[in-house]
N, CA, C and O atoms as CSV, one atom per row, in Angstrom:
chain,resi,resn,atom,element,x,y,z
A,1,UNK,N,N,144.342,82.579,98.377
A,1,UNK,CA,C,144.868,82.562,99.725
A,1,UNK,C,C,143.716,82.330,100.690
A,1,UNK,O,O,142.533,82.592,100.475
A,2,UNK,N,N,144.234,81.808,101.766
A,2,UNK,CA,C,143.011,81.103,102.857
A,2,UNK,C,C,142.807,82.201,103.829
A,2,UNK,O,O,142.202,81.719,104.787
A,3,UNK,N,N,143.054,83.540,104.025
A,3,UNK,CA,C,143.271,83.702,105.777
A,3,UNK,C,C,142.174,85.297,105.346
A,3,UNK,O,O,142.248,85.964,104.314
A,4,UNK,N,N,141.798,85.385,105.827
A,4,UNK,CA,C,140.825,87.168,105.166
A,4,UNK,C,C,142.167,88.125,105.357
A,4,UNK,O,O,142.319,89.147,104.687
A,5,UNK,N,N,142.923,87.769,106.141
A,5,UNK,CA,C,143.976,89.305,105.887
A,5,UNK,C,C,144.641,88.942,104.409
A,5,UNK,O,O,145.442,89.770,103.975
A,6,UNK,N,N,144.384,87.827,103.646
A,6,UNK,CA,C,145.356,87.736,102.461
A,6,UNK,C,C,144.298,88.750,101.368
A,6,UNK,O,O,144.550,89.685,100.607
A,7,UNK,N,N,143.075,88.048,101.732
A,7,UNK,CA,C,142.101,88.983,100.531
A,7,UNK,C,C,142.199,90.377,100.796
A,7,UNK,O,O,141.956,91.017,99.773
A,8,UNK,N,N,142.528,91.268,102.024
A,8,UNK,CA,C,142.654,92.366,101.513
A,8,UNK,C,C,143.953,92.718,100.831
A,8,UNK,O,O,145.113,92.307,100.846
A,9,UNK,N,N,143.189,93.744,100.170
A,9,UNK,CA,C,144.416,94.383,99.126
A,9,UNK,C,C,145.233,95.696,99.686
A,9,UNK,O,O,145.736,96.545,98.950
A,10,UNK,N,N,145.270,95.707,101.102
A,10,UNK,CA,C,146.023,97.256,101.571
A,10,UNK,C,C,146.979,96.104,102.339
A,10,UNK,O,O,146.720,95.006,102.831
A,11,UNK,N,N,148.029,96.780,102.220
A,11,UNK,CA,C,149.293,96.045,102.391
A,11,UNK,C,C,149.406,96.694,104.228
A,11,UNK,O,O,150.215,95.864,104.644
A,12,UNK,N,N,149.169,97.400,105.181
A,12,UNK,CA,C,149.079,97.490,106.518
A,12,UNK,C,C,147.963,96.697,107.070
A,12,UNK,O,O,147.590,96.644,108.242
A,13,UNK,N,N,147.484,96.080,106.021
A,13,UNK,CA,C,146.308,95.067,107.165
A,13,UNK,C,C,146.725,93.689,106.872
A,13,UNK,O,O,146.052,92.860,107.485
A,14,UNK,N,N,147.728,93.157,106.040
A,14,UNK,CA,C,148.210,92.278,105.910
A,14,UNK,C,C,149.707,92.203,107.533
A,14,UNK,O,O,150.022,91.360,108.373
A,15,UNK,N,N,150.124,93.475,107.207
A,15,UNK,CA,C,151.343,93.363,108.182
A,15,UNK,C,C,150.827,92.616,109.849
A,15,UNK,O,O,150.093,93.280,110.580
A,16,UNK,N,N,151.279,91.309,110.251
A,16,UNK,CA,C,151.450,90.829,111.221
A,16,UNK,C,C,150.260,89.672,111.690
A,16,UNK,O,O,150.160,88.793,112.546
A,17,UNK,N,N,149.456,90.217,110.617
A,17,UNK,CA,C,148.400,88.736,110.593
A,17,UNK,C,C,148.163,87.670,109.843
A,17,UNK,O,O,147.441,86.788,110.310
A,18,UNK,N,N,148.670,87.543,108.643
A,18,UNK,CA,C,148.719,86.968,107.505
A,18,UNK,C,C,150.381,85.978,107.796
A,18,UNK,O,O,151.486,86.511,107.692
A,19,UNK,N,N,150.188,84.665,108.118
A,19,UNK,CA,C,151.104,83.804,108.502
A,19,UNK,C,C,151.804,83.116,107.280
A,19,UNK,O,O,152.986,82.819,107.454
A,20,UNK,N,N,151.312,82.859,106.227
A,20,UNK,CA,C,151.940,82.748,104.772
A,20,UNK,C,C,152.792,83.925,104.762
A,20,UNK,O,O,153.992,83.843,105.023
A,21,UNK,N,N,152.085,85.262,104.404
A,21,UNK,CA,C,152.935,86.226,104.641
A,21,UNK,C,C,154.463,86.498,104.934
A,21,UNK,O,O,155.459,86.796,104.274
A,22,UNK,N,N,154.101,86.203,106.471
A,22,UNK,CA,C,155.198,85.778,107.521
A,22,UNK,C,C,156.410,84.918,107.195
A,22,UNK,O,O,157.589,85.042,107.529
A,23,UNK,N,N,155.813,84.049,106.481
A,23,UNK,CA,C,156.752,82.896,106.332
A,23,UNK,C,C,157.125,83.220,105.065
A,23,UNK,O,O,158.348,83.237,104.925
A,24,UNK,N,N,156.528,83.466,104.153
A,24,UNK,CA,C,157.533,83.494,103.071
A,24,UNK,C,C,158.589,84.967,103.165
A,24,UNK,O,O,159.480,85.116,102.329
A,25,UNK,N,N,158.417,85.724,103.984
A,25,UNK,CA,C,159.127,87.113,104.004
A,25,UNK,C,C,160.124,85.977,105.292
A,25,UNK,O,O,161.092,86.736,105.324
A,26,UNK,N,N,160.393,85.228,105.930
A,26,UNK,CA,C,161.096,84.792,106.826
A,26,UNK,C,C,161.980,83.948,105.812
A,26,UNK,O,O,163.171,84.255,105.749
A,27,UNK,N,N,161.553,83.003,105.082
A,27,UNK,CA,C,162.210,82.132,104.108
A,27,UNK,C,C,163.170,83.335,103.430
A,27,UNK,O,O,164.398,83.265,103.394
A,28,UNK,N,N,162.573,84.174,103.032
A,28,UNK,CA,C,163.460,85.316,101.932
A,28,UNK,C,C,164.537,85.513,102.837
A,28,UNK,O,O,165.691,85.209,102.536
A,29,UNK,N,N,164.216,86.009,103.937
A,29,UNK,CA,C,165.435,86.225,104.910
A,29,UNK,C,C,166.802,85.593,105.006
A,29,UNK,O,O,167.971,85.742,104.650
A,30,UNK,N,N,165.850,84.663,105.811
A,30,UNK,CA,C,167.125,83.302,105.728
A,30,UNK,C,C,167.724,82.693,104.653
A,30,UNK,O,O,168.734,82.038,104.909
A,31,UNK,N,N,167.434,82.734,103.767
A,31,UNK,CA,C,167.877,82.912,102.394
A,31,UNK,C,C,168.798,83.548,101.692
A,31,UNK,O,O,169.727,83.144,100.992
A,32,UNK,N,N,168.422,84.573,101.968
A,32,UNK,CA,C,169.490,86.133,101.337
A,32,UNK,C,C,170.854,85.594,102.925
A,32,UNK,O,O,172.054,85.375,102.760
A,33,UNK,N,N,170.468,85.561,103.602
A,33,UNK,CA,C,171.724,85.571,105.038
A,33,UNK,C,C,172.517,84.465,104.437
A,33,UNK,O,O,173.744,84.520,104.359
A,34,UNK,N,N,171.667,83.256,103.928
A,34,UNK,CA,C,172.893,82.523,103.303
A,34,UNK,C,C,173.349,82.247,102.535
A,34,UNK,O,O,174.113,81.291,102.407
A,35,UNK,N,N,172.939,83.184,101.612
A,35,UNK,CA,C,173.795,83.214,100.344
A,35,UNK,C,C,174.892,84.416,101.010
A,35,UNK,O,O,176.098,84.307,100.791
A,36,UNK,N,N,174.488,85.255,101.617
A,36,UNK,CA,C,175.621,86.137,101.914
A,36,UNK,C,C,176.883,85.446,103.048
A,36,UNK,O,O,178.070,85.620,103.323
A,37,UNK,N,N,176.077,84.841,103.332
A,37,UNK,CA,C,177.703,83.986,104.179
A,37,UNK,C,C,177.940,83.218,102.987
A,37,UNK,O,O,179.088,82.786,103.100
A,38,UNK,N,N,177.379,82.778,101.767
A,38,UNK,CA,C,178.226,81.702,101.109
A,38,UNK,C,C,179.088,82.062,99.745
A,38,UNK,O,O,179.722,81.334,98.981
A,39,UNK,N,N,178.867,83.378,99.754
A,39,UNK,CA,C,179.301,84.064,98.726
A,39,UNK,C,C,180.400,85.174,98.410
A,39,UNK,O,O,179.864,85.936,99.216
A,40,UNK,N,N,181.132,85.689,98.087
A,40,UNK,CA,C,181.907,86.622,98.620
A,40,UNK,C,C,181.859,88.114,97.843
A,40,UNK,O,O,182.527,88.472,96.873
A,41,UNK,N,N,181.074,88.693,98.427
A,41,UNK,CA,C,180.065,90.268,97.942
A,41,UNK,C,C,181.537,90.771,97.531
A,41,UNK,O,O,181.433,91.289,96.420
A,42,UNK,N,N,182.591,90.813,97.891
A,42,UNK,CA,C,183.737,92.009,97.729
A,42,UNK,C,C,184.036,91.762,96.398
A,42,UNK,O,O,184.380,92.791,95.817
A,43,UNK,N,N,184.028,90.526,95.540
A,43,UNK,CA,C,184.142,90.626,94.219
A,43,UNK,C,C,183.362,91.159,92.923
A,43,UNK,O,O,183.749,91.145,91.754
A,44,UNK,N,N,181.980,91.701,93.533
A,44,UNK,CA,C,181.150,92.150,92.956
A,44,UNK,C,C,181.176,93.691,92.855
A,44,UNK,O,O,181.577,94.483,93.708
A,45,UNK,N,N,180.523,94.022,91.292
A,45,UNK,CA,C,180.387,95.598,91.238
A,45,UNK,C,C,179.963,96.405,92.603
A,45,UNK,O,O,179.072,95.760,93.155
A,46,UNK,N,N,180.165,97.142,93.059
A,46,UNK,CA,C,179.202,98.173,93.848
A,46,UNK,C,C,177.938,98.131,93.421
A,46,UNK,O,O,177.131,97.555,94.151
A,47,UNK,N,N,177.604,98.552,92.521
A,47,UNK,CA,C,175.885,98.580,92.540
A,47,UNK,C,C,175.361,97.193,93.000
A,47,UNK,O,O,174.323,97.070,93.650
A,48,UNK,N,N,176.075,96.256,92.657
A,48,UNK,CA,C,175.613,94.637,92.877
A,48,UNK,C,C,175.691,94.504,94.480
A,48,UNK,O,O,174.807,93.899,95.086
A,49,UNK,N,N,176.549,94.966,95.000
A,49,UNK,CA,C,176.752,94.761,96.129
A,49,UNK,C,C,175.653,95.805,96.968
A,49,UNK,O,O,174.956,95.200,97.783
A,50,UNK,N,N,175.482,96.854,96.899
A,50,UNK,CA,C,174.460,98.176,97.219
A,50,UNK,C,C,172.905,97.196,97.025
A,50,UNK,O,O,172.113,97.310,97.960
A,51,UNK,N,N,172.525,96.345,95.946
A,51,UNK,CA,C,171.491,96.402,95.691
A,51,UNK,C,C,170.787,94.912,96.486
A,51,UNK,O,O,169.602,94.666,96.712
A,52,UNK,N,N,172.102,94.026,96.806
A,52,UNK,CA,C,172.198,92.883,97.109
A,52,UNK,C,C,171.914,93.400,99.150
A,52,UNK,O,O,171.085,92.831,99.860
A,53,UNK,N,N,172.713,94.384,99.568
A,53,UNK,CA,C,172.340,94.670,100.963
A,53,UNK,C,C,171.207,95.601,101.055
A,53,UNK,O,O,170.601,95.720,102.120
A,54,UNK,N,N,170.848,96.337,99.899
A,54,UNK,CA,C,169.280,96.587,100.746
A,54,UNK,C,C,168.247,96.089,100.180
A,54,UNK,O,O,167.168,96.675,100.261
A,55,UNK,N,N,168.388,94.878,99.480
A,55,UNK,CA,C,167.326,93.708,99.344
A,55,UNK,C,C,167.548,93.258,100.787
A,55,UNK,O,O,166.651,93.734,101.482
A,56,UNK,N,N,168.516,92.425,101.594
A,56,UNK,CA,C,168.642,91.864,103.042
A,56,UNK,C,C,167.731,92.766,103.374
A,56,UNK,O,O,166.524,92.523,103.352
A,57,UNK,N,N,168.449,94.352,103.849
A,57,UNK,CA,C,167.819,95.352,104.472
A,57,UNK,C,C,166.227,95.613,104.511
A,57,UNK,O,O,165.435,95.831,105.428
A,58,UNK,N,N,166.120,95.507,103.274
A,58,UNK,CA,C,164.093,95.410,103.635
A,58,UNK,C,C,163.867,94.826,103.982
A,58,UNK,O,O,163.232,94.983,105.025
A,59,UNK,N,N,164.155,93.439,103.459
A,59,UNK,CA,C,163.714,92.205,104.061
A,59,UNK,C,C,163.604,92.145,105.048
A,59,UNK,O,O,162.481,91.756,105.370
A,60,UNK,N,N,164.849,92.535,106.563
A,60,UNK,CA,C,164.574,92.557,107.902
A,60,UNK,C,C,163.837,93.133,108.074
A,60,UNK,O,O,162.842,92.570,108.532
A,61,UNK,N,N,163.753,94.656,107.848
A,61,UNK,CA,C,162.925,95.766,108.083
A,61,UNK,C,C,161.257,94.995,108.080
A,61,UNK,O,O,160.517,94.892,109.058
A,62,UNK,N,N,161.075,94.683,107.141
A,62,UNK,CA,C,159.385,94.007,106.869
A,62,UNK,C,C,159.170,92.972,107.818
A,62,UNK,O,O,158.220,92.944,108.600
A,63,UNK,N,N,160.176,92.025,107.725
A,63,UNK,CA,C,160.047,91.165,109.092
A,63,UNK,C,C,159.384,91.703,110.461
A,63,UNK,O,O,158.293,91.425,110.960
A,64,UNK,N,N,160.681,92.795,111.016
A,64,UNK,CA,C,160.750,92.853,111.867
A,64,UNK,C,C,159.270,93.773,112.244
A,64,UNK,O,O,158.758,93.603,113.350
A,65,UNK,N,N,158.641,94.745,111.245
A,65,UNK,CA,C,157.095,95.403,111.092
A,65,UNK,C,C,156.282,94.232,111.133
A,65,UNK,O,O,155.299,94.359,111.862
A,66,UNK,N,N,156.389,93.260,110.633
A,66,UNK,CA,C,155.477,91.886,111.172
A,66,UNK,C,C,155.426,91.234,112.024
A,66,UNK,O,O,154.421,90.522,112.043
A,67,UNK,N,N,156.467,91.065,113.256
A,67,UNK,CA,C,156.730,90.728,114.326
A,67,UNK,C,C,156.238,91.563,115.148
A,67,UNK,O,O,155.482,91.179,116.040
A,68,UNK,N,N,156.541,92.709,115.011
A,68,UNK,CA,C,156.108,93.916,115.861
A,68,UNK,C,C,154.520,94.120,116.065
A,68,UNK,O,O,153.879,94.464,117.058
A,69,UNK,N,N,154.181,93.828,114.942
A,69,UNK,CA,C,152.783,94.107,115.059
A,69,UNK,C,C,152.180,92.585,114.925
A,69,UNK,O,O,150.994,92.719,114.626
A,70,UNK,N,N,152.376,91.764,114.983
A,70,UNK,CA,C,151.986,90.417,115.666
A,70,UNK,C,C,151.929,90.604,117.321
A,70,UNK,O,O,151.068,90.446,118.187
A,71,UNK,N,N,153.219,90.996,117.284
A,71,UNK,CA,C,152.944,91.173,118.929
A,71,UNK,C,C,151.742,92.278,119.529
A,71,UNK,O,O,150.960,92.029,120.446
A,72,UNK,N,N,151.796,93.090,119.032
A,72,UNK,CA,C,150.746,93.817,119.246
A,72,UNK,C,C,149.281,93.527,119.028
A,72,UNK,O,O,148.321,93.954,119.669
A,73,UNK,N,N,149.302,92.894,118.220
A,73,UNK,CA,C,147.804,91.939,117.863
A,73,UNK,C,C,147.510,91.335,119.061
A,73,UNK,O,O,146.549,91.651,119.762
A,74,UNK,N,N,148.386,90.392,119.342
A,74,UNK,CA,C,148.868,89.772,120.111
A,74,UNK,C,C,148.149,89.754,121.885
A,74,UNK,O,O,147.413,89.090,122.614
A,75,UNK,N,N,149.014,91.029,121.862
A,75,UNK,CA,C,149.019,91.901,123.409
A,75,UNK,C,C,147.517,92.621,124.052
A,75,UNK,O,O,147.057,92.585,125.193
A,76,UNK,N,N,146.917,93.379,122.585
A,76,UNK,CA,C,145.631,93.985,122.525
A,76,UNK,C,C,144.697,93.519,121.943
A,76,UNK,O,O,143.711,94.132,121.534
A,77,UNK,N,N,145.009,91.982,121.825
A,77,UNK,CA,C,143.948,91.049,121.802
A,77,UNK,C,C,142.973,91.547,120.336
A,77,UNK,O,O,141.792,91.202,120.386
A,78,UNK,N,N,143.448,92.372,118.992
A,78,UNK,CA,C,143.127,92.982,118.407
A,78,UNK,C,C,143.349,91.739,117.420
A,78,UNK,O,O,143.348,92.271,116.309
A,79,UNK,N,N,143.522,90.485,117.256
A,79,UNK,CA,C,143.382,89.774,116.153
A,79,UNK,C,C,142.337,89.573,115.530
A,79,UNK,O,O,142.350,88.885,114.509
């Protein structure tokens, strides 16, 4: 990986500076959203369905900790 936040190995110094990062946790996103509009979860086991929404669910969650603290990089000029 090209960027020095990829070479470290602590996963909070990666959050919001590391733009590969970013993007492939954004691709996952948009991804999982459309398979879930293209698919129809109600025919699936419960656990399938449980395990299928909090895969989405992190996924935003991590996003949205990378956005957040982009912006904050950002703001306090701390990049």
């Amino acid at each position: 990986m090209a960027c020095n936040a990829c070479m470290s190995s602590l996963f909070k110094e990666k959050l919001g500076r590391c733009k590969q990062c970013m993007l492939i946790n954004l691709v996952m996103l948009i991804g999982f959203f459309a398979v879930y509009m293209m698919v129809d979860i109600e025919q699936w086991l419960v656990v399938q369905q449980v395990t299928f929404l909090m895969f989405f669910a992190i996924t935003a969650i991590l996003m949205a900790l990378h956005l957040l603290l982009w912006c904050f990089y950002r703001l306090t000029d701390k990049y």
